[in-house]
mmCIF file as gemmi writes it, N, C-alpha and C atoms, coordinates in Angstrom:
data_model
loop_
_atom_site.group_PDB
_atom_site.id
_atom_site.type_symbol
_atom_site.label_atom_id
_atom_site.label_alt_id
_atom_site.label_comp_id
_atom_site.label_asym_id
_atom_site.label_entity_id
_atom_site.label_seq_id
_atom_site.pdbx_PDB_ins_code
_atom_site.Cartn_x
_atom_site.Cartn_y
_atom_site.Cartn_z
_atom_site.occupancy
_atom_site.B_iso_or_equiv
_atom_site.pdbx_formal_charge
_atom_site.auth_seq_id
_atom_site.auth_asym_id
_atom_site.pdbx_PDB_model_num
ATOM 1 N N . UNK Axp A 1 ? 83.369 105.259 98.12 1 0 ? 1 A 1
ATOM 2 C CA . UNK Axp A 1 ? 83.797 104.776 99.427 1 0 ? 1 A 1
ATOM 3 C C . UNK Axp A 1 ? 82.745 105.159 100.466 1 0 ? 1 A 1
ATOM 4 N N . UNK Axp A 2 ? 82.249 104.077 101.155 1 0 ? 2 A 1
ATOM 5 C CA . UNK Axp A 2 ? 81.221 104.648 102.192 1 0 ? 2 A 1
ATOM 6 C C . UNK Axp A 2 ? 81.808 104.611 103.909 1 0 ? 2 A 1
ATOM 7 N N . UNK Axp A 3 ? 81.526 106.312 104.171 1 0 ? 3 A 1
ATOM 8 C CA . UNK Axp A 3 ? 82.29 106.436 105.649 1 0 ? 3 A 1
ATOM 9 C C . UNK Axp A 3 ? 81.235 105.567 106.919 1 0 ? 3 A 1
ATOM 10 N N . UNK Axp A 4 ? 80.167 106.155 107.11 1 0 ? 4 A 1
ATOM 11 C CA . UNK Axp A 4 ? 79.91 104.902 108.046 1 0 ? 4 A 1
ATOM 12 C C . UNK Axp A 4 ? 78.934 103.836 107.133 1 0 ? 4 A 1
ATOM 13 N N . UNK Axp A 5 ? 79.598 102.68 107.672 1 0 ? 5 A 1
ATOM 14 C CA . UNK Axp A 5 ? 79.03 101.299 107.314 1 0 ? 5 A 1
ATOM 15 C C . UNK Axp A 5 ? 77.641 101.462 108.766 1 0 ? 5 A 1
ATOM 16 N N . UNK Axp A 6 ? 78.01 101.086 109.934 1 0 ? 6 A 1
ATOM 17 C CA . UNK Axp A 6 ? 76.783 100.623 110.709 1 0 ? 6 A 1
ATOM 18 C C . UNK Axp A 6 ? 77.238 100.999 112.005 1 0 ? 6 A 1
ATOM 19 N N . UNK Axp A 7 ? 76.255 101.49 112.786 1 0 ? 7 A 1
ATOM 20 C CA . UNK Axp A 7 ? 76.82 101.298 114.23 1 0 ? 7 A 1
ATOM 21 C C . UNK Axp A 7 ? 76.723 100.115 115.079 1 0 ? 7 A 1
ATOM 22 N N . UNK Axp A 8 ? 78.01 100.697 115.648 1 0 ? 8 A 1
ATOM 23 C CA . UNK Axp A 8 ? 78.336 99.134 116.616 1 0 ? 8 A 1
ATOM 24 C C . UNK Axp A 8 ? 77.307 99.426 118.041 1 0 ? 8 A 1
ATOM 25 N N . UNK Axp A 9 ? 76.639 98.583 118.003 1 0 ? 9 A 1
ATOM 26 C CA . UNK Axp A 9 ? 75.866 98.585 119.743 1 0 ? 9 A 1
ATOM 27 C C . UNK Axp A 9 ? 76.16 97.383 119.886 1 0 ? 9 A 1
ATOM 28 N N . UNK Axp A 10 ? 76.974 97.335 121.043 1 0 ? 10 A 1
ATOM 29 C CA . UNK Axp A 10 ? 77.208 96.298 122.175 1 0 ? 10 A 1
ATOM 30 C C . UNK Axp A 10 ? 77.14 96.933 123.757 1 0 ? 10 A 1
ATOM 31 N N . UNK Axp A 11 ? 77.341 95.928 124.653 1 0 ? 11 A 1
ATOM 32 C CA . UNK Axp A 11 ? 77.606 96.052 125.834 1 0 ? 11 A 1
ATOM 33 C C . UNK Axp A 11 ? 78.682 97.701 126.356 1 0 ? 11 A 1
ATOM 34 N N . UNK Axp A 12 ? 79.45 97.444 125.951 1 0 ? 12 A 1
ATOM 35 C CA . UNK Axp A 12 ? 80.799 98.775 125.9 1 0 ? 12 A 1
ATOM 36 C C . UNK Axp A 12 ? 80.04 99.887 125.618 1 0 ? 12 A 1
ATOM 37 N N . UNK Axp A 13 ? 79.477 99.799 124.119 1 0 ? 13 A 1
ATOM 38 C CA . UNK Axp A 13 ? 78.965 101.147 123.906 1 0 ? 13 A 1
ATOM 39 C C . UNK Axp A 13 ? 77.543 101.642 124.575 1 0 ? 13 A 1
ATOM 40 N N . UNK Axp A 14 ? 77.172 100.713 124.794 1 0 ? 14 A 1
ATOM 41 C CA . UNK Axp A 14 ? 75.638 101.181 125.37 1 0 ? 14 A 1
ATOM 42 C C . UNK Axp A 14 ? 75.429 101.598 126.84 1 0 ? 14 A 1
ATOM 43 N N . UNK Axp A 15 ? 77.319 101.078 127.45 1 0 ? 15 A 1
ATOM 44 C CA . UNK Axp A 15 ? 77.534 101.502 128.722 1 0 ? 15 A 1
ATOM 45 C C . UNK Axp A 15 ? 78.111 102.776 128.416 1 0 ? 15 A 1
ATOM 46 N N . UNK Axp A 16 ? 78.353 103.292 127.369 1 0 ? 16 A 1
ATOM 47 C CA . UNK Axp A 16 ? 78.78 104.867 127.688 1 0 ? 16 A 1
ATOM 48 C C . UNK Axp A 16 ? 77.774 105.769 128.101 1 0 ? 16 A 1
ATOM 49 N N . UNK Axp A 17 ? 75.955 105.712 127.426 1 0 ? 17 A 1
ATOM 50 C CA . UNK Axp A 17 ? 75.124 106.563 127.758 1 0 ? 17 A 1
ATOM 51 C C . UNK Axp A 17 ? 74.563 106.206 129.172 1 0 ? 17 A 1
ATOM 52 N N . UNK Axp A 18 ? 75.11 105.297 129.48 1 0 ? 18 A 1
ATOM 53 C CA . UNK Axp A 18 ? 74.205 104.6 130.751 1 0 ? 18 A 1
ATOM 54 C C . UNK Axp A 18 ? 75.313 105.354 131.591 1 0 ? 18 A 1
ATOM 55 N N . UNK Axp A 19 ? 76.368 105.677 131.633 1 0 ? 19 A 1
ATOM 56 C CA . UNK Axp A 19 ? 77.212 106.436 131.898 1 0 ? 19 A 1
ATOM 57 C C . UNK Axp A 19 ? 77.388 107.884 132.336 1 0 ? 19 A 1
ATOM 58 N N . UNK Axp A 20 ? 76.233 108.211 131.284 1 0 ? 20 A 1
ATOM 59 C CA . UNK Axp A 20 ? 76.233 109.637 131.019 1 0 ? 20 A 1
ATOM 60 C C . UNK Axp A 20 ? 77.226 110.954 129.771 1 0 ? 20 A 1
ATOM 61 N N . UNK Axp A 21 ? 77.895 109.067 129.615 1 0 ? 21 A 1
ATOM 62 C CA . UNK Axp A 21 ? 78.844 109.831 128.569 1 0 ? 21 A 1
ATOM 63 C C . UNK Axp A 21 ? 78.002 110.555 127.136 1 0 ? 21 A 1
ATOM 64 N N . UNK Axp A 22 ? 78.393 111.288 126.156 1 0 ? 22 A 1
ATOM 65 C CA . UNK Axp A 22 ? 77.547 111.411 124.827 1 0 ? 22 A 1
ATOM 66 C C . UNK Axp A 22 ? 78.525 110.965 123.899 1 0 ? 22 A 1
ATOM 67 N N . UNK Axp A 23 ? 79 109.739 124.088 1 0 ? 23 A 1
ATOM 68 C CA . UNK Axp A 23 ? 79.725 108.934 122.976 1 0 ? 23 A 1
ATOM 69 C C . UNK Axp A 23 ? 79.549 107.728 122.312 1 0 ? 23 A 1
ATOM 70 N N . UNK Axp A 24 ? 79.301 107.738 120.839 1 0 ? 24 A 1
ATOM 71 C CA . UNK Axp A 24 ? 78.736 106.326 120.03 1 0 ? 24 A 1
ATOM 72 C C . UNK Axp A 24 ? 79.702 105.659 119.118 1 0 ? 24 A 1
ATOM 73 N N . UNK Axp A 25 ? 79.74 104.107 118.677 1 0 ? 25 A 1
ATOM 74 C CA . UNK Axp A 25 ? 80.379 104.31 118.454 1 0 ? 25 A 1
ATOM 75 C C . UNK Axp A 25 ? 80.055 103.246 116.448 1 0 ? 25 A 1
ATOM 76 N N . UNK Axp A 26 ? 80.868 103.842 115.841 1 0 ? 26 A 1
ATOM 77 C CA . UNK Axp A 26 ? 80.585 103.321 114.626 1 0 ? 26 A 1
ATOM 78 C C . UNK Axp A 26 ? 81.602 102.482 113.685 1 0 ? 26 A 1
ATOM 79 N N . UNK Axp A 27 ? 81.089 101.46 113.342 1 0 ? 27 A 1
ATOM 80 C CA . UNK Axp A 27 ? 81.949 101.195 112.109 1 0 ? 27 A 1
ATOM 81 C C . UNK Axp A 27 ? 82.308 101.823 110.828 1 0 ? 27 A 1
ATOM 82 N N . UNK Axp A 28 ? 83.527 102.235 110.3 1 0 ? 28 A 1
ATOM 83 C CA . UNK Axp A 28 ? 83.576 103.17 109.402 1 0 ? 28 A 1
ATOM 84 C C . UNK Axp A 28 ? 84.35 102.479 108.297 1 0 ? 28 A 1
ATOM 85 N N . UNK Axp A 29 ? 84.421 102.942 106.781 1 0 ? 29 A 1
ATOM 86 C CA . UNK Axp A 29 ? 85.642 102.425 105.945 1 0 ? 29 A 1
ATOM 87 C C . UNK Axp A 29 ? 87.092 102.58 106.43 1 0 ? 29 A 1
ATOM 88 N N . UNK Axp A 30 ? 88.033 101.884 105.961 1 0 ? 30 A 1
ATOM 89 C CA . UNK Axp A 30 ? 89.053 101.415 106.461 1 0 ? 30 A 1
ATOM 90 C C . UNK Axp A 30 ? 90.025 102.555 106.173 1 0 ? 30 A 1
ATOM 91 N N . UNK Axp A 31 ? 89.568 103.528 105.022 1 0 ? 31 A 1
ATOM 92 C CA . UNK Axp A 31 ? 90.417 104.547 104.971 1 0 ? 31 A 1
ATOM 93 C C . UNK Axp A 31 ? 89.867 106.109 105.282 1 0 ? 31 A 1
ATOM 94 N N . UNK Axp A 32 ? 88.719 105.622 106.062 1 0 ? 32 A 1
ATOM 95 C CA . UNK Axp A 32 ? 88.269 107.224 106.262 1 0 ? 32 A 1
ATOM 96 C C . UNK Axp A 32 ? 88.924 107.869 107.058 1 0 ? 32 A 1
ATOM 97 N N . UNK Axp A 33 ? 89.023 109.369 106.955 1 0 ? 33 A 1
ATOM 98 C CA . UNK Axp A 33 ? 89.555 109.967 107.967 1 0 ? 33 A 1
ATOM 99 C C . UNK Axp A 33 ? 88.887 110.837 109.262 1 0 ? 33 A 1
ATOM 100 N N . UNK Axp A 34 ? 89.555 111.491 110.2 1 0 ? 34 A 1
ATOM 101 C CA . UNK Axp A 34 ? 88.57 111.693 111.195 1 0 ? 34 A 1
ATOM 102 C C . UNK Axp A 34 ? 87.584 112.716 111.015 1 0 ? 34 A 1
ATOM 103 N N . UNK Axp A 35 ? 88.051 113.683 110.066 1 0 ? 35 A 1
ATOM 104 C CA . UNK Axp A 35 ? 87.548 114.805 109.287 1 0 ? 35 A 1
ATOM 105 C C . UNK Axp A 35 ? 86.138 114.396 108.452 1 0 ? 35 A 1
ATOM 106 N N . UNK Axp A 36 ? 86.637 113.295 107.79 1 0 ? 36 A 1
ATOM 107 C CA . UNK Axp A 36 ? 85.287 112.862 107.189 1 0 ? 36 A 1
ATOM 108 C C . UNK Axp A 36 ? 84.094 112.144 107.773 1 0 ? 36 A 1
ATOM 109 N N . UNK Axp A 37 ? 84.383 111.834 108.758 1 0 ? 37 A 1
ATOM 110 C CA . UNK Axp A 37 ? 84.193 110.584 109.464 1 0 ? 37 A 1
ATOM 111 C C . UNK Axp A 37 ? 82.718 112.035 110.567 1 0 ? 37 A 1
ATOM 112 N N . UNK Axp A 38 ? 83.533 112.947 111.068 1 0 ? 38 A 1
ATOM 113 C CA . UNK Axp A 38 ? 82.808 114.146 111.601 1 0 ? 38 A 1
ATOM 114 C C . UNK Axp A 38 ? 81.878 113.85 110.586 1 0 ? 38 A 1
ATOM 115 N N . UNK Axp A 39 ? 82.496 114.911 109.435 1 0 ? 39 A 1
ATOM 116 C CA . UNK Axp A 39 ? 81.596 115.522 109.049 1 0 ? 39 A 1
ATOM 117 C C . UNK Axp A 39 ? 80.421 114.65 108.694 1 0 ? 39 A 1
ATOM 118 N N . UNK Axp A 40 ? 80.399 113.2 108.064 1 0 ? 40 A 1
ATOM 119 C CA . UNK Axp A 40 ? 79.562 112.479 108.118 1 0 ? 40 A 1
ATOM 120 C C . UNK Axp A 40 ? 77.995 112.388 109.036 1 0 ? 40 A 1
ATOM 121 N N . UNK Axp A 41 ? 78.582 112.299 110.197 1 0 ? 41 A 1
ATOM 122 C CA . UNK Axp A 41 ? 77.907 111.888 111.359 1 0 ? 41 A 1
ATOM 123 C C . UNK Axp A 41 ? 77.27 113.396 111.957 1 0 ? 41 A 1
ATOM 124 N N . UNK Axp A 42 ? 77.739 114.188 111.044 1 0 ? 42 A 1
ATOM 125 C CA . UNK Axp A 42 ? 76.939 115.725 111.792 1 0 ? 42 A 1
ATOM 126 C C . UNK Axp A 42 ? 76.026 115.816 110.712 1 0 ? 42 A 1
ATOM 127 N N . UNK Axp A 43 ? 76.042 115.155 109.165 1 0 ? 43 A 1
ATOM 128 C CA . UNK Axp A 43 ? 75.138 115.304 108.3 1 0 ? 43 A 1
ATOM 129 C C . UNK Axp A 43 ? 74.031 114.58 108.256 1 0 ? 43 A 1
ATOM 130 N N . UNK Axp A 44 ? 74.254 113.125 108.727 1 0 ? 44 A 1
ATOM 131 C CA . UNK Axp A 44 ? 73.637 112.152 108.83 1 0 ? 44 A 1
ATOM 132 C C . UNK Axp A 44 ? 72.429 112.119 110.165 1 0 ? 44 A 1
ATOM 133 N N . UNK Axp A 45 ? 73.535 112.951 111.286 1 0 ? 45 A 1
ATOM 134 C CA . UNK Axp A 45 ? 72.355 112.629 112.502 1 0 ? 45 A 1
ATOM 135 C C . UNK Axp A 45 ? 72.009 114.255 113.139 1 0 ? 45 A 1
ATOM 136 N N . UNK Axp A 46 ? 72.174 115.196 112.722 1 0 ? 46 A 1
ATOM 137 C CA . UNK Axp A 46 ? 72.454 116.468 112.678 1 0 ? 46 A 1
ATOM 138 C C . UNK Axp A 46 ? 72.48 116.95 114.29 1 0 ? 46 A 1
ATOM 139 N N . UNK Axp A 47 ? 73.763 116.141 114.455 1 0 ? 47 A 1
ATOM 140 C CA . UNK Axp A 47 ? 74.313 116.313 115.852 1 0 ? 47 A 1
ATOM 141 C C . UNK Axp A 47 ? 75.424 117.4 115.702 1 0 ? 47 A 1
ATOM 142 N N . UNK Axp A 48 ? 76.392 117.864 116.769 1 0 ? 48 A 1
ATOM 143 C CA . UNK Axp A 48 ? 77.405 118.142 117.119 1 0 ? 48 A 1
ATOM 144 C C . UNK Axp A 48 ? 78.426 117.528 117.555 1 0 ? 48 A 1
ATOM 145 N N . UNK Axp A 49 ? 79.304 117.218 116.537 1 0 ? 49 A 1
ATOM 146 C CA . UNK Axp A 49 ? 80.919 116.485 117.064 1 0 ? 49 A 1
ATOM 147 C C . UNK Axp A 49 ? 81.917 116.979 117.675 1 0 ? 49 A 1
ATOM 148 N N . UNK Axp A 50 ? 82.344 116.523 118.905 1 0 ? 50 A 1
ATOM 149 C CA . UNK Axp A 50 ? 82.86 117.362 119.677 1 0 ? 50 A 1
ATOM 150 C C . UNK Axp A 50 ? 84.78 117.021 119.124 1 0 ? 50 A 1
ATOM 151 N N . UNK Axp A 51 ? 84.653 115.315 119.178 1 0 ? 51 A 1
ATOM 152 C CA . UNK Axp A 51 ? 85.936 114.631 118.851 1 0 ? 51 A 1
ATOM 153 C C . UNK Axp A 51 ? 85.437 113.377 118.069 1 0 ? 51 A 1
ATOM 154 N N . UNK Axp A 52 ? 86.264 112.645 117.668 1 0 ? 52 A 1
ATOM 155 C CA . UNK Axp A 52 ? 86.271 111.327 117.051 1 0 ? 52 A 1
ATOM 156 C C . UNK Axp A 52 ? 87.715 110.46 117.6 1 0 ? 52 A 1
ATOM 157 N N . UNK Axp A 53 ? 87.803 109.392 117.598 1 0 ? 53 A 1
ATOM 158 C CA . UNK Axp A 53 ? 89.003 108.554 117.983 1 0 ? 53 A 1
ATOM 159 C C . UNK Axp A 53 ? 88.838 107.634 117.1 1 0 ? 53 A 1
ATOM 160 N N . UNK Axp A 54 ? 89.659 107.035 116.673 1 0 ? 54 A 1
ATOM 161 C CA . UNK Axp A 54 ? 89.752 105.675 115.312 1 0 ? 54 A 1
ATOM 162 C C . UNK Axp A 54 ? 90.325 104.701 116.25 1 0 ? 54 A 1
ATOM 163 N N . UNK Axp A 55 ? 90.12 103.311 115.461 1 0 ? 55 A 1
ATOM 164 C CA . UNK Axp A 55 ? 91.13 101.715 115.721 1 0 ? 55 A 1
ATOM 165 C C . UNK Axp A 55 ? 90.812 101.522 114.602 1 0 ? 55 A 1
ATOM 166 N N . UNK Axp A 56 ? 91.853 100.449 114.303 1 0 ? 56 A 1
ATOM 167 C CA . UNK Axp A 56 ? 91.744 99.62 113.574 1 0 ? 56 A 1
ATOM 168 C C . UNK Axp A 56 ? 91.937 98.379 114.195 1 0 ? 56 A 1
ATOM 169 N N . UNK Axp A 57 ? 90.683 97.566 113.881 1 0 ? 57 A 1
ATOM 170 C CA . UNK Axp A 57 ? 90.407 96.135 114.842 1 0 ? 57 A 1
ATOM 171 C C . UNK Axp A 57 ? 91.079 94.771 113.858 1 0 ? 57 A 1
ATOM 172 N N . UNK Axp A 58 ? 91.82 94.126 113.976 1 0 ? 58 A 1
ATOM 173 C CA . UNK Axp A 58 ? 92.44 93.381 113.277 1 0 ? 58 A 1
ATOM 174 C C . UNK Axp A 58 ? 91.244 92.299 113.516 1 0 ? 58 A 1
ATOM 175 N N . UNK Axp A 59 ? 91.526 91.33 112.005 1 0 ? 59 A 1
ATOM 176 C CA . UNK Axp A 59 ? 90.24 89.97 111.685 1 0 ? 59 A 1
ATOM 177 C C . UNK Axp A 59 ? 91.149 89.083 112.875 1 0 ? 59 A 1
ATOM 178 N N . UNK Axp A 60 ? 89.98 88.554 113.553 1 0 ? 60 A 1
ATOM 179 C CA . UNK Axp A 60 ? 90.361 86.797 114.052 1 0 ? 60 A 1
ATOM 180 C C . UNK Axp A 60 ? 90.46 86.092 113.299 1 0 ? 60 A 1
ATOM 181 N N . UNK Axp A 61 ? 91.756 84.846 113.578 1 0 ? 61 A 1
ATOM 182 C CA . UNK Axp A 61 ? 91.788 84.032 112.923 1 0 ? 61 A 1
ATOM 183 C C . UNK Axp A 61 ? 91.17 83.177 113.276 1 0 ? 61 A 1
ATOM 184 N N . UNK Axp A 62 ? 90.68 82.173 112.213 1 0 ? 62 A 1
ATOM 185 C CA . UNK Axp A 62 ? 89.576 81.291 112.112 1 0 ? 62 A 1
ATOM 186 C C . UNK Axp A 62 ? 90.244 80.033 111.816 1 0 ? 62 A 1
ATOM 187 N N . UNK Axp A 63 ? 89.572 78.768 112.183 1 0 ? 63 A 1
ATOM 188 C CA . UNK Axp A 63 ? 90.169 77.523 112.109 1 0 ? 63 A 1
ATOM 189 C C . UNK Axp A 63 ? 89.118 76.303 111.683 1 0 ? 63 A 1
ATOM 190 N N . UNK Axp A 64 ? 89.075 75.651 110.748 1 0 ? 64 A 1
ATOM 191 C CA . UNK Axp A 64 ? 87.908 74.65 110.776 1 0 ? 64 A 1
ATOM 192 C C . UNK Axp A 64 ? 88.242 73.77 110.567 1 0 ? 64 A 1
ATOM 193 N N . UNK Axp A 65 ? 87.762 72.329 110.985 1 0 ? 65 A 1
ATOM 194 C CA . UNK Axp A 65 ? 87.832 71.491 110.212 1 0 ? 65 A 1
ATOM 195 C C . UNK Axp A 65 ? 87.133 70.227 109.093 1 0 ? 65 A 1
ATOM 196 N N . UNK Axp A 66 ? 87.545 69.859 107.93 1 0 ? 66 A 1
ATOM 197 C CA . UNK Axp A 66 ? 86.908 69.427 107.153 1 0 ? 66 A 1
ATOM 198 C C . UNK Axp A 66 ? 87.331 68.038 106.667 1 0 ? 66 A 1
ATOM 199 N N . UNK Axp A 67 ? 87.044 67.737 105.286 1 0 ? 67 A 1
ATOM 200 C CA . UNK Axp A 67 ? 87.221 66.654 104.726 1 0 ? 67 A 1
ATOM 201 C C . UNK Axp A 67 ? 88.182 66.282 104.478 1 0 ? 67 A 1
ATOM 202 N N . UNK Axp A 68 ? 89.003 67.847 104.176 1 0 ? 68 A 1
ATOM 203 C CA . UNK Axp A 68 ? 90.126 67.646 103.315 1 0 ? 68 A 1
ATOM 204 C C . UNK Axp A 68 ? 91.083 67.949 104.314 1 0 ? 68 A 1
ATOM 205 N N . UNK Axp A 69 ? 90.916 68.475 105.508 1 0 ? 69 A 1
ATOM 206 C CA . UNK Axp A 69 ? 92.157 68.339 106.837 1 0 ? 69 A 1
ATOM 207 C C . UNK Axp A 69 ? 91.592 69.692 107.472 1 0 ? 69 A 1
ATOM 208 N N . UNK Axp A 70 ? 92.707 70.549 107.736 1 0 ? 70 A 1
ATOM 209 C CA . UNK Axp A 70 ? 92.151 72.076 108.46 1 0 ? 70 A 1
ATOM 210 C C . UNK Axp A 70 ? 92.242 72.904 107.724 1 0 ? 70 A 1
ATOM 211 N N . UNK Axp A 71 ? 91.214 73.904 107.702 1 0 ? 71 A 1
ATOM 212 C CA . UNK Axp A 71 ? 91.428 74.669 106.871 1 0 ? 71 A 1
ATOM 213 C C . UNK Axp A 71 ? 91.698 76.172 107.428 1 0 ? 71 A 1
ATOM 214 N N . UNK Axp A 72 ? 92.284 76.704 107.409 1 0 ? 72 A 1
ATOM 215 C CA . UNK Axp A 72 ? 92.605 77.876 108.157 1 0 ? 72 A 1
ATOM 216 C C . UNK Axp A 72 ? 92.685 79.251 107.576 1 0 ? 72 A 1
ATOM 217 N N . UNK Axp A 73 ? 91.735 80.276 108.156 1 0 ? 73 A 1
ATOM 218 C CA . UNK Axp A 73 ? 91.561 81.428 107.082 1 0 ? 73 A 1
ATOM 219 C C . UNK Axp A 73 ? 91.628 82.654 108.45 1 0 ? 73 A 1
ATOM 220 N N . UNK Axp A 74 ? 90.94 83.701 107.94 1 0 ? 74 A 1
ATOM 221 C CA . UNK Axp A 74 ? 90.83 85.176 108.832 1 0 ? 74 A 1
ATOM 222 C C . UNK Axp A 74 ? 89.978 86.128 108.729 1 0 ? 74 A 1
ATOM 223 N N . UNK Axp A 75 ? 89.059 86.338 109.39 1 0 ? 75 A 1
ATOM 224 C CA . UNK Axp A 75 ? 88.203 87.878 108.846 1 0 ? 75 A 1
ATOM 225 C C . UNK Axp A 75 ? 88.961 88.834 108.693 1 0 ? 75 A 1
ATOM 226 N N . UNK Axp A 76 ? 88.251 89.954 107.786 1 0 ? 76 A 1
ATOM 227 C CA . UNK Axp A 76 ? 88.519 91.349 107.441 1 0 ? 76 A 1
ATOM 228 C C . UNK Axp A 76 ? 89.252 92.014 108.773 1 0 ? 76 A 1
ATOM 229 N N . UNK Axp A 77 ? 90.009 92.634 108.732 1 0 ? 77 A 1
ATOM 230 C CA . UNK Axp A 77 ? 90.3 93.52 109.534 1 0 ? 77 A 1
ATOM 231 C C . UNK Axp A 77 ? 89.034 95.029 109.524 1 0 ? 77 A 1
ATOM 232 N N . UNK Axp A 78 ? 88.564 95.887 109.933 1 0 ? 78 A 1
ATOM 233 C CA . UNK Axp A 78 ? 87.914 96.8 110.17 1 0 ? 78 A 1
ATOM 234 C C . UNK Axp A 78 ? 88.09 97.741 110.926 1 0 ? 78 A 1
ATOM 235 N N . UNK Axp A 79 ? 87.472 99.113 110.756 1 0 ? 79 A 1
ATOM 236 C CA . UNK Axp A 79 ? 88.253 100.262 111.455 1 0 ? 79 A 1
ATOM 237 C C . UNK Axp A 79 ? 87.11 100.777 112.333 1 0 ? 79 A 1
ATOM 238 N N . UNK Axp A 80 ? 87.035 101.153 113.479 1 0 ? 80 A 1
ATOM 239 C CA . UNK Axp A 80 ? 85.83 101.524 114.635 1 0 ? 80 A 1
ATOM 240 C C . UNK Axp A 80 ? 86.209 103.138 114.997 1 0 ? 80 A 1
ATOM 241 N N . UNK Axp A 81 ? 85.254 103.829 115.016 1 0 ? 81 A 1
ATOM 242 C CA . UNK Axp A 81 ? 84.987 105.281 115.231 1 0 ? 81 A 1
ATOM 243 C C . UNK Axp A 81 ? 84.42 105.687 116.702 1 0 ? 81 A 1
ATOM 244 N N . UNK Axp A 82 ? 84.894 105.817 117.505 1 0 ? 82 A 1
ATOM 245 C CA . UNK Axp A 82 ? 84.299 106.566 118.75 1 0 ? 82 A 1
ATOM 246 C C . UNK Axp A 82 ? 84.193 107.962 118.533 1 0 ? 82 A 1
ATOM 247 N N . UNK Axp A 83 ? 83.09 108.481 118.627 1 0 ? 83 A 1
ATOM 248 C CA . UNK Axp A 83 ? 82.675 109.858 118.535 1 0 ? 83 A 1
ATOM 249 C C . UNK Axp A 83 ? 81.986 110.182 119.32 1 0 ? 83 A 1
ATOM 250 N N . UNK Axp A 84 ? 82.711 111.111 119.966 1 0 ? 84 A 1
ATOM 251 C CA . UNK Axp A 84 ? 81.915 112.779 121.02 1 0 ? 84 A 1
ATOM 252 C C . UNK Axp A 84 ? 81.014 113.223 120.976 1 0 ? 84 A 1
ATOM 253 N N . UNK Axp A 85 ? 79.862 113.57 121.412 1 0 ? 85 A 1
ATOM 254 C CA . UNK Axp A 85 ? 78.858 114.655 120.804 1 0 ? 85 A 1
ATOM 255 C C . UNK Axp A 85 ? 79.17 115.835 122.142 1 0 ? 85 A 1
ATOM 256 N N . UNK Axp A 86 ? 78.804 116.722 121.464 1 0 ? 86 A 1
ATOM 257 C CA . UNK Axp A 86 ? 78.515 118.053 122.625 1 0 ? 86 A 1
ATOM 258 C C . UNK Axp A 86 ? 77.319 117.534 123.719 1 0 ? 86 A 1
ATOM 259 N N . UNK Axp A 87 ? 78.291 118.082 124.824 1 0 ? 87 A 1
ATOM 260 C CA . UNK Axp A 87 ? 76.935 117.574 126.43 1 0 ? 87 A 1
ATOM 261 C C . UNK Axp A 87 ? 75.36 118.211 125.583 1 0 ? 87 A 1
ATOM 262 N N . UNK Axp A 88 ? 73.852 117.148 126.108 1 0 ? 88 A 1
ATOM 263 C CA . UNK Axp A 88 ? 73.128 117.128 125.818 1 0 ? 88 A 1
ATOM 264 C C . UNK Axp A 88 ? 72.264 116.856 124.032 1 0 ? 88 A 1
ATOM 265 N N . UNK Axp A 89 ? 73.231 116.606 123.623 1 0 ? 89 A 1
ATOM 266 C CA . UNK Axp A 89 ? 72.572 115.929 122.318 1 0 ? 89 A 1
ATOM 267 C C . UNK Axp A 89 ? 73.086 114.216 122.526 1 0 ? 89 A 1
ATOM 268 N N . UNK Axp A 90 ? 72.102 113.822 121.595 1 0 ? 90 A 1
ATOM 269 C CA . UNK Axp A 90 ? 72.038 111.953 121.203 1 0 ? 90 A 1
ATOM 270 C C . UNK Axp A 90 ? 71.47 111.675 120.035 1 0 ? 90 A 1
ATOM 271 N N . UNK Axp A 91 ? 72.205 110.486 120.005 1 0 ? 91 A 1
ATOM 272 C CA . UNK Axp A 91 ? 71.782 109.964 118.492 1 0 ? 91 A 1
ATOM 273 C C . UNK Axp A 91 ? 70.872 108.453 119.224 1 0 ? 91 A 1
ATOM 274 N N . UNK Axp A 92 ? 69.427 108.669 118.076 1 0 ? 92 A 1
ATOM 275 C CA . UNK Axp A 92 ? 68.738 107.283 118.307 1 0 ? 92 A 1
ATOM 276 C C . UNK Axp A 92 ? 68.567 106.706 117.003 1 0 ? 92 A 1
ATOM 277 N N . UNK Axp A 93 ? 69.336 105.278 117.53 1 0 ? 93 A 1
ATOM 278 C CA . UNK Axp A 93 ? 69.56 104.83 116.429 1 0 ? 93 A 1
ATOM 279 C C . UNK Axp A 93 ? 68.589 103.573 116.109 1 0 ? 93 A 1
ATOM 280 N N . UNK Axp A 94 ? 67.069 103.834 116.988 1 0 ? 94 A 1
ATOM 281 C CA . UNK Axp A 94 ? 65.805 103.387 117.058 1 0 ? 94 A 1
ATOM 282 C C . UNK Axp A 94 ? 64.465 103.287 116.238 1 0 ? 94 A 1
ATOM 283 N N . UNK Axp A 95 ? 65.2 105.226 116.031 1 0 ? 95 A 1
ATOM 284 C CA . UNK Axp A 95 ? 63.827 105.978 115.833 1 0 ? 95 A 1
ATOM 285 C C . UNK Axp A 95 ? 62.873 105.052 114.698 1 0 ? 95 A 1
ATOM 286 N N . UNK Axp A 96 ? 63.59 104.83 113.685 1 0 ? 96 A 1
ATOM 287 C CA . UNK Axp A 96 ? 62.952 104.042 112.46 1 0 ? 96 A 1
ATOM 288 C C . UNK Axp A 96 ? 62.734 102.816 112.639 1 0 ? 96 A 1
ATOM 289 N N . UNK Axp A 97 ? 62.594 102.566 113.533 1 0 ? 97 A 1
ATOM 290 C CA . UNK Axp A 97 ? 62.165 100.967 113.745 1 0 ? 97 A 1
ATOM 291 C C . UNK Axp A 97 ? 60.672 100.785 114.003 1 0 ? 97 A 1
């Protein structure tokens, strides 16, 4: 089971550091917990976790149409990780580029 899949950078999250906040935020497996989910992200970016918060983001439903009439389906549902760091640390999620 893999705890983080990818981080989410959008608008929202990229307004937290612009903020001043030290919070990022990640896509995680659907059954991780917040415990793992830490400890992950302190191994991976050898930060300090202060907190974590979970969702679970339900799939949009999707609608198309085709040959054969409408066809109507749904993405995955997925679970999103907001995590804390202690004031003055950051994660760049650049560096390797």
């Amino acid at each position: 089971m893999t705890i983080l899949k990818r981080p989410i950078i959008t608008e929202k999250t990229t307004g937290f550091t612009e903020r001043g906040l030290t919070q990022y935020g990640f896509e995680v497996g659907i059954k991780s917990t917040k415990n793992q989910i830490k400890a992950e992200v302190e191994r991976v970016y050898e930060v300090e976790v202060l907190g974590v918060n979970t969702l679970i983001q339900r799939g949009k439903a999707k609608t198309r149409y085709s040959k054969r009439g409408v066809v109507k389906g749904k993405s995955s549902n997925f679970k999103k990780a907001i995590v804390t760091l202690k004031e003055g640390q950051v994660i760049d999620f650049y560096k390797h580029i």
